[in-house]
C-alpha positions as CSV (number, residue, x, y, z in Angstrom):
1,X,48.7,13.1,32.6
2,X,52.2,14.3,31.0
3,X,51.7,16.9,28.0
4,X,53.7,14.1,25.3
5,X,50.7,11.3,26.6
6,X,48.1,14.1,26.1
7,X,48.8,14.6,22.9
8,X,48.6,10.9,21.8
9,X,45.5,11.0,23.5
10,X,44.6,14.4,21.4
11,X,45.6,13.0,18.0
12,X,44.3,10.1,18.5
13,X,40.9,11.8,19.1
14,X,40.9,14.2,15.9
15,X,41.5,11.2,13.7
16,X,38.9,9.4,15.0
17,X,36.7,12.1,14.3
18,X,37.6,12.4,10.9
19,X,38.3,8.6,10.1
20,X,35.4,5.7,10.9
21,X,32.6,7.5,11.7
22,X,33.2,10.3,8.8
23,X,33.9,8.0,6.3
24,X,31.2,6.0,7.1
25,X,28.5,9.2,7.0
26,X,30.6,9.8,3.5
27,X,30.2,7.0,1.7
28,X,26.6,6.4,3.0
29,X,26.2,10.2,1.2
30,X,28.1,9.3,-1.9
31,X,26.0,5.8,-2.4
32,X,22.8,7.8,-2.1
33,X,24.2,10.4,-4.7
34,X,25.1,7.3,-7.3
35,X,21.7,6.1,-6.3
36,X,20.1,9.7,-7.4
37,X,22.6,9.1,-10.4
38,X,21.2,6.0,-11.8
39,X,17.7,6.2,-11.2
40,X,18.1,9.8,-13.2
41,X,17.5,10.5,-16.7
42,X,20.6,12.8,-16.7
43,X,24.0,10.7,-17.5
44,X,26.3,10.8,-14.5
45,X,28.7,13.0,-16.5
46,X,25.8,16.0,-16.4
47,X,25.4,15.6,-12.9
48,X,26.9,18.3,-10.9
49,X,27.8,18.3,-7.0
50,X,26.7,20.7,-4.4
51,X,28.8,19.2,-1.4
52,X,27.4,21.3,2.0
53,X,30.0,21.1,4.7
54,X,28.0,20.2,7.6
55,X,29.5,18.6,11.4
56,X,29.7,16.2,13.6
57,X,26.9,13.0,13.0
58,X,25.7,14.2,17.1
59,X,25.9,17.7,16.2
60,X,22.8,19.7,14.7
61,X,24.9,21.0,11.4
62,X,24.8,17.7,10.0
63,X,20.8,16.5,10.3
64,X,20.2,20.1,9.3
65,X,22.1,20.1,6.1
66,X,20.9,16.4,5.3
67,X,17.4,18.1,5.4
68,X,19.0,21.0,3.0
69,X,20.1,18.7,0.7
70,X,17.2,16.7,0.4
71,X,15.1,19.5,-0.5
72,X,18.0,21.1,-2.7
73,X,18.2,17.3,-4.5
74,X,14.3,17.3,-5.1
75,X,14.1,20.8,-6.3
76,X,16.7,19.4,-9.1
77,X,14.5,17.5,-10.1
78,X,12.6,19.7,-12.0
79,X,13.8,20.2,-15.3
80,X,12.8,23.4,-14.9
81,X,14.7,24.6,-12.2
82,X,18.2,26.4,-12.3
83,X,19.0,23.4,-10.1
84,X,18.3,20.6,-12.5
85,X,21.2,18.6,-13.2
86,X,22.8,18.8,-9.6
87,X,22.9,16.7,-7.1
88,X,22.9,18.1,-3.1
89,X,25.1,15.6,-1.0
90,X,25.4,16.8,3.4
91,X,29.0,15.9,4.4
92,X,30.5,15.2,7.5
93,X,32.9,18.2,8.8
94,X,35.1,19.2,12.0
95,X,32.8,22.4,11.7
96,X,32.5,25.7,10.8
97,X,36.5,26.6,10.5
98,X,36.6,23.9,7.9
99,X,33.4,24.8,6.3
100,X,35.1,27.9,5.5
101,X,38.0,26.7,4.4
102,X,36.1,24.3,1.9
103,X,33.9,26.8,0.4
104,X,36.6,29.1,0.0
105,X,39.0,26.7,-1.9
106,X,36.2,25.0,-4.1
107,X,36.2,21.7,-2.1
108,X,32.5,22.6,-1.2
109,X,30.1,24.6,-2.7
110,X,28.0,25.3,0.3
111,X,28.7,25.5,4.2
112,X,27.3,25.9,7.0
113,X,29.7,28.3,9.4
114,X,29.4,30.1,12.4
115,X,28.6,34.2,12.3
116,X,31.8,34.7,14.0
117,X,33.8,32.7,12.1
118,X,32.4,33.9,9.0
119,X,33.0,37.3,10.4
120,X,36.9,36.3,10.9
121,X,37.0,35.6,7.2
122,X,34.9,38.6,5.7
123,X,37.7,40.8,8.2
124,X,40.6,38.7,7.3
125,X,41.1,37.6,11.4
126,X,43.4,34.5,12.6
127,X,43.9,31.9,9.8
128,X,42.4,33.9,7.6
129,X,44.8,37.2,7.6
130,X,45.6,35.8,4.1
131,X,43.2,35.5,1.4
132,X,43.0,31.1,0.8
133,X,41.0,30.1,-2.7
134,X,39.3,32.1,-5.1
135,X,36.6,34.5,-4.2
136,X,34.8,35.8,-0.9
137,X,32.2,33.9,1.4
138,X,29.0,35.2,0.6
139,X,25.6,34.3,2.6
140,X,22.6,32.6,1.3
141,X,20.1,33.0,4.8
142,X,21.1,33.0,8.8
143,X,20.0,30.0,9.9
144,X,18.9,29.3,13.9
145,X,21.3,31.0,17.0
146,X,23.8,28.4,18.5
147,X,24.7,28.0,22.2
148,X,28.2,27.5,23.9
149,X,27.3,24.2,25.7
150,X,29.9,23.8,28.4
151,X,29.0,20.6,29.5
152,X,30.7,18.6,32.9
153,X,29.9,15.8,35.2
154,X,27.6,16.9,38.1
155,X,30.5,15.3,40.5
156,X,33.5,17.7,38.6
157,X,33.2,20.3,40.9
158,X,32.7,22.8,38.7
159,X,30.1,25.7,38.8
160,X,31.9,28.7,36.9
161,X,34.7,28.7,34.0
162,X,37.6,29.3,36.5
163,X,36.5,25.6,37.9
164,X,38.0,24.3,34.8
165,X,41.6,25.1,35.8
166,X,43.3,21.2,36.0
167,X,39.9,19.0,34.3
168,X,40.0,16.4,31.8
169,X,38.0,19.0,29.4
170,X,37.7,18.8,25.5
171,X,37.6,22.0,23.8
172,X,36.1,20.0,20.5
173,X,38.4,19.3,17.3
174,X,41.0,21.1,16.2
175,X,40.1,23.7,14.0
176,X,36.0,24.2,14.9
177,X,34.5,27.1,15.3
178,X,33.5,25.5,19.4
179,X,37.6,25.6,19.8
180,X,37.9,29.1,18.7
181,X,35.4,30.8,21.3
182,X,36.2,28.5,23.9
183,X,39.7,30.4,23.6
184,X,38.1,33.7,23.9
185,X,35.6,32.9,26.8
186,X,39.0,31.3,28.9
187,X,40.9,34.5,28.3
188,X,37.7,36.3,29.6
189,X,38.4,34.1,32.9
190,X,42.1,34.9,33.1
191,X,42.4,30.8,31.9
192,X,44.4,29.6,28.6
193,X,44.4,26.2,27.2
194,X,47.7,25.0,29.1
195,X,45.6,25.6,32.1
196,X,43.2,22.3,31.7
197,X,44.0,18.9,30.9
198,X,42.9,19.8,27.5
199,X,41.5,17.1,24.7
200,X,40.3,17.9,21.6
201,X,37.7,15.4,20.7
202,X,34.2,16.1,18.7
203,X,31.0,15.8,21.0
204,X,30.4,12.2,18.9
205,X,33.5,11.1,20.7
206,X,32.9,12.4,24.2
207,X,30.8,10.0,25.3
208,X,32.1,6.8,26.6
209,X,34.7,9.0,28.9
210,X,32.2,11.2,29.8
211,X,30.6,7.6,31.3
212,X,33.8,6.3,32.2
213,X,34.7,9.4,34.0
214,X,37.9,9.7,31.9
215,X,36.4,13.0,30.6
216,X,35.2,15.3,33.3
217,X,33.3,18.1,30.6
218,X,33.3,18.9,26.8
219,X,32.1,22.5,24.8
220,X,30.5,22.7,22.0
221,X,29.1,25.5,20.0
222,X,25.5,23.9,18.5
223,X,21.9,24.4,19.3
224,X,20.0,23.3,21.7
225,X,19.3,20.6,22.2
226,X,21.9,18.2,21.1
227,X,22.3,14.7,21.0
228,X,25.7,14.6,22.7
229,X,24.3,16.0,25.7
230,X,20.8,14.2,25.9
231,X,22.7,11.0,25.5
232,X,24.5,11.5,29.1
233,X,21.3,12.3,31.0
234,X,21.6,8.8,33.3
235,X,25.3,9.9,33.7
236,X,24.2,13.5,35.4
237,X,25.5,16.5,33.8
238,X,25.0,20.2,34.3
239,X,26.1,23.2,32.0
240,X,28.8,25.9,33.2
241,X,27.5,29.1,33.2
242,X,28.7,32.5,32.2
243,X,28.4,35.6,34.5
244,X,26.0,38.2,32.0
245,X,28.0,40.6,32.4
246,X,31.0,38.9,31.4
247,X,29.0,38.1,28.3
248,X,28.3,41.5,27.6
249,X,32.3,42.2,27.5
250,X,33.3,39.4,25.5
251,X,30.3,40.9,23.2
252,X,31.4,44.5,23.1
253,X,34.8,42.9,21.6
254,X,33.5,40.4,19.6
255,X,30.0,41.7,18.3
256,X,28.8,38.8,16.5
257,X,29.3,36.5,20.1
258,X,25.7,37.6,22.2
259,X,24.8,37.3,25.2
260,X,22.1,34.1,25.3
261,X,20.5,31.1,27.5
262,X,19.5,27.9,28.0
263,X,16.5,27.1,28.9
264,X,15.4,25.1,32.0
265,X,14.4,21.9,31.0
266,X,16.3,21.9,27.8
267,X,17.8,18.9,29.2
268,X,16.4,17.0,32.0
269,X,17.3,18.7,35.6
270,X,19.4,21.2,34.2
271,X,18.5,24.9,34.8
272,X,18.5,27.8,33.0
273,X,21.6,28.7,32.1
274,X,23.3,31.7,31.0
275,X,25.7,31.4,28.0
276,X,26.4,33.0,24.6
277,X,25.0,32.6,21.6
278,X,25.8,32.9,17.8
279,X,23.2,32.7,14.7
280,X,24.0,29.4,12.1
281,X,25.0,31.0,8.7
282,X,24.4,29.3,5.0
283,X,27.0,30.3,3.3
284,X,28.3,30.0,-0.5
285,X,31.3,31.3,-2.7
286,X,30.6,34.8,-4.3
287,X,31.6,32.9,-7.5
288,X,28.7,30.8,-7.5
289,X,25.9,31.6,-10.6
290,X,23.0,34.2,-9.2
291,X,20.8,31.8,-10.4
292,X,21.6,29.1,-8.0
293,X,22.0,31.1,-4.9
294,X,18.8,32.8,-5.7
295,X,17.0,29.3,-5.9
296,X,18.8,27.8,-3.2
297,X,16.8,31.0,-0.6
298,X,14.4,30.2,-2.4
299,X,13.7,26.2,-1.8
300,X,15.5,26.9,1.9
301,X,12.3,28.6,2.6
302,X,9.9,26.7,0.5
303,X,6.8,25.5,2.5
304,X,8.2,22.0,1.3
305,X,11.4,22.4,3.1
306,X,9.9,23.7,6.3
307,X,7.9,20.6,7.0
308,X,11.1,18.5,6.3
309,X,13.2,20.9,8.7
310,X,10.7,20.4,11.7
311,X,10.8,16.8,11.2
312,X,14.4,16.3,11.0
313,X,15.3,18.4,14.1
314,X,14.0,20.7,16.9
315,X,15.7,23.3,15.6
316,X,14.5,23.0,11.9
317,X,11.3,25.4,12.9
318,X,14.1,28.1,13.8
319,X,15.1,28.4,10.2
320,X,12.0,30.8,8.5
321,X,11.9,34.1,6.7
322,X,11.4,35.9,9.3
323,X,15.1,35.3,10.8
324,X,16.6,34.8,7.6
325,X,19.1,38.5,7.9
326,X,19.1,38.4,11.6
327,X,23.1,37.8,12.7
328,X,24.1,38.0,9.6
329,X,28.3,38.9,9.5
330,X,28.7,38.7,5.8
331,X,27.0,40.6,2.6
332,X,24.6,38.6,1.0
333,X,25.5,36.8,-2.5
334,X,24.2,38.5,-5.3
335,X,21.3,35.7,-5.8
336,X,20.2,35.6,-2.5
337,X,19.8,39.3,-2.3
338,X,17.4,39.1,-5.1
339,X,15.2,36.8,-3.6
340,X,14.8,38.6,-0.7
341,X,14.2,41.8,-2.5
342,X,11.2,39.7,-4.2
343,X,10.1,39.0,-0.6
344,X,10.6,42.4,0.3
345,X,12.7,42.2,3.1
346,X,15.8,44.3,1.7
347,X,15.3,47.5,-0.4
């Protein structure tokens, strides 16, 4: 395929990503929050918005932060609480890039980003040499480690990264956090993006082509597992690998990237693979009341919330006190550091 027809093919893939399917997850979000709206006693004018930047509707970001903001929504409830008159409300995102972006600028209050990227910004890396919005990003908990998923067709011929020289493969959207390593983990294989039929479609869009055979492999940086993948078990799939010890490289020069696995089984007849991994952060903007953030840890790890989190995804039972500072690549916001004082887990 010619690099001009690629790109239509590219384009035409980020705006589906952020057009039907987005708007659709929006407005269903934004009916439910006029729903919470009128059945409140509060007038819609003293409602407030905590907007969580979230991912793709296949991804794990987005049933996670649905989950959040349930619990965050009920907790309002209480006239009592520091959250009372606020309204939680998950939104569909390219990912952790934009999360960032979001929270920094005021277009979200919370996100859920990537340790790495989060990292980038708190070390003013990439896109974010120059300071964008008002404030820093500040972290409310770590969340659950993600996996770089390198996902082809068992008849692609690939078995290692430097397979992927000349395949239909789809590094995920423009501007996700998935995009960003998958450019580190090809330079670590001698292999840039001009190198493969590149596409940059979200894992909700792989799908058909992966069927069709249009598509011959996707990434994505998400736990495990993931809907995108499950979905193509009848198509037979199997996950590229990466060599440990070039793991352990790319993690001596990017510290928040670790070496990781997959486990056998995670997806029907695919082995163990090795991979790397990065822990799901909750982050905020430093600008946000200590109140807030301090009851936000606190319902995030409310017994309450914990139920909801195992029954809305796999993963949920990751997210506990326990691994609430592991991975962490930004200081904690004010709030949140005095809830986990009262816990006793920081001085």
């Amino acid at each position: 395929m010619a690099r001009s027809e690629r790109q239509g093919t590219e384009n035409g893939g980020r705006e589906g990503g952020r057009g039907g399917g987005w708007t659709a997850h929006r407005n269903l979000a934004l009916f439910m929050a006029a729903l919470v709206v009128f059945m409140s006693p509060l007038s819609a004018a003293a409602l407030e918005a905590l907007r969580i930047g979230t991912g793709g509707s296949t991804g794990v970001y987005y049933p996670i932060g649905r989950v959040i903001a349930m619990a965050l929504t009920e907790a309002a409830a209480d006239p009592s609480s520091p959250l009372h008159g606020r309204v939680a409300i998950a939104q569909n995102s390219a990912g952790s890039m934009e999360n960032a972006r979001g929270v920094l600028s005021g277009e979200l209050e919370v996100g859920m980003v990537q340790a790495d990227v989060a990292a980038m910004v708190e070390q003013r890396q990439g896109e974010f040499a120059r300071p964008t919005g008002k404030g820093e990003l500040r972290a409310i908990a770590s969340l659950y480690p993600e996996k770089l998923q390198m996902v082809v067709r068992s008849d692609a011929g690939v078995t290692g990264v430097g397979d992927l020289r000349g395949k239909r493969f789809s590094l995920d959207e423009l501007g996700s956090g998935t995009k960003a390593i998958m450019n580190i983990v090809l330079a670590a294989h001698g292999l840039g993006e001009l190198d493969l039929q590149a596409l940059y479609l979200k894992p909700a869009f792989t799908e058909d082509k992966m069927k069709s055979g249009q598509l011959q492999g996707f990434a994505l940086m998400a736990g495990a597992p993931n809907e995108a993948v499950t979905r193509l078990a009848d198509v037979g799939v199997s996950l590229v690998p990466i060599a440990p010890a070039v793991a352990a490289d790319i993690h001596s020069r990017h510290p928040f990237l670790a070496p990781g696995s997959i486990p056998g089984g995670t997806y029907r007849g695919v082995a163990a693979t090795p991979t790397l991994e990065v822990f799901a952060l909750l982050v905020v903007n430093e600008t946000m009341p200590e109140e807030i953030a301090s009851t936000m840890a606190e319902v995030l790890f409310a017994e309450r919330t914990a139920g909801l989190l195992r029954q809305g995804h796999p993963l949920g039972g990751s997210i506990a006190l326990d691994n609430a500072l592991r991975g962490l690549s930004l200081p904690l916001h004010p709030g949140a550091e005095r809830f986990y004082r009262q816990q006793r887990l920081v001085p």
